[in-house]
C-alpha positions, 0 to 999 in steps of 0.5 A: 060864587063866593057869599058876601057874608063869607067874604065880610068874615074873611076880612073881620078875620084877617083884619084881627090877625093882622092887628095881633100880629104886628102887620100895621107896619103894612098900612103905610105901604102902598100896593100896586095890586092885590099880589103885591099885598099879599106877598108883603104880609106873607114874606113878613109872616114867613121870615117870622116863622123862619126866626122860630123855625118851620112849624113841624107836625106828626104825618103817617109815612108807609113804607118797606122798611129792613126792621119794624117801625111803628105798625107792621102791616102783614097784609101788605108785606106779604103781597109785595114780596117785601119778606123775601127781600127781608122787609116788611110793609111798616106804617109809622109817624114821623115828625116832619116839616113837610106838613100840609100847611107849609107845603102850601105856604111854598106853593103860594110864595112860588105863585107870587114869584109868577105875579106882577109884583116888583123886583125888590118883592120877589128878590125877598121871596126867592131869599125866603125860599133859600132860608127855608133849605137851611131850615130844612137842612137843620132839621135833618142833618142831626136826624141823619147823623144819628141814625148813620152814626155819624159825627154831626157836621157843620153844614150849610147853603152855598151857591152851587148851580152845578150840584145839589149838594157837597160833602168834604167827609175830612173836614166834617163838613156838607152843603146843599145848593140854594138851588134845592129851594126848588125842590119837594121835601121828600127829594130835599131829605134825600140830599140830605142823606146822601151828602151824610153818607159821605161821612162814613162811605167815601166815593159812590160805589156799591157800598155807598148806595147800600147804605142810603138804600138801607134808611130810603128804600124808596131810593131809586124812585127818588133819584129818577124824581130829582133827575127828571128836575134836573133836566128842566134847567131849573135856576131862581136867578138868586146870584 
């Protein structure tokens, strides 16, 4: 049970927020529930930030990888074997999207696709969702690109349902499906890389998957991930 005085807190507080932020539009709408207000302040605070981009933050990332990065823990590397494969056990930051906090702005926007809200409500949080892809794509493909040593391309979201992404290597050019809005980050990136390595390895042959294989090692884990998804049918019914 949740103290009255912790709940008088929570709304002092978000009645402050809310002021300062420009939400007082929100006061002439009518809410039929509880859902349906929050997913009217959520979807405006999400396309506020969207304007801005995703907020990003440093997260320690451990992982094998074929050259140092960050710290180099022996310990690890020895135990799994990963110096005769000539690899060592590395432990580094990286700046991602994927932070804590939007993970659980996502999560929320999902569950209110699940509430009793209106039509038109959850029209604007599956097109929410759609922008976040293009906000993640932005972030990596420029990261991908320099590290394959690509051109950057132009890119986009299209609305493919049948594949989660598209490289045309000869115009410079990739896409990603509205379709990955439904999926992790980490499996999200993974596309990313996959359509940049077109730019530089054509068809998918041993050399192609040797080279995402090189900057993902983590590669085979991620596909089974993305494959068990894929068979769930899953659709946002965007078009």
């Amino acid at each position: 049970m949740i103290p009255v005085q912790n709940v008088y807190y929570m709304l002092s507080y978000a009645f402050r927020v809310l002021n300062e932020q420009g939400y007082k539009s929100i006061e002439t709408e009518e809410f039929h529930n509880v859902a349906e207000l929050c997913a009217s302040i959520l979807t405006k605070g999400v396309k506020q930030q969207l304007k801005r981009g995703l907020g990003q933050e440093y997260i320690s990332e451990t992982e094998a990888l074929p050259s140092p990065r960050g710290k180099i823990d022996v310990t690890a590397s020895i135990k799994n074997l990963s110096m005769i494969r000539g690899e060592l056990v590395c432990t580094y930051d990286e700046f991602s999207v994927n932070s804590y906090m939007n993970r659980i702005i996502k999560s929320t926007l999902l569950l209110l696709l699940k509430a009793k809200i209106s039509s038109s409500r959850k029209k604007e949080i599956k097109k929410l969702y759609v922008d976040t892809v293009s906000n993640v794509l932005a972030s990596r493909v420029d990261y991908w690109a320099y590290e394959i040593g690509v051109e950057v391309p132009i890119y986009g979201v299209n609305n493919a349902k049948s594949k989660w992404g598209v490289c045309y290597p000869t115009q410079n050019r990739l896409y990603l499906s509205y379709m990955c809005a439904v999926l992790p980050y980490e499996l999200i990136d993974m596309t990313v890389l996959h359509e940049v390595c077109h730019l530089k390895v054509h068809g998918h042959g041993q050399p192609f998957w040797a080279l995402i294989k090189e900057h993902m090692p983590d590669l085979d884990e991620r596909k089974a991930r993305l494959r068990e998804i894929s068979k769930t049918g899953v659709n946002l019914n965007l078009v």
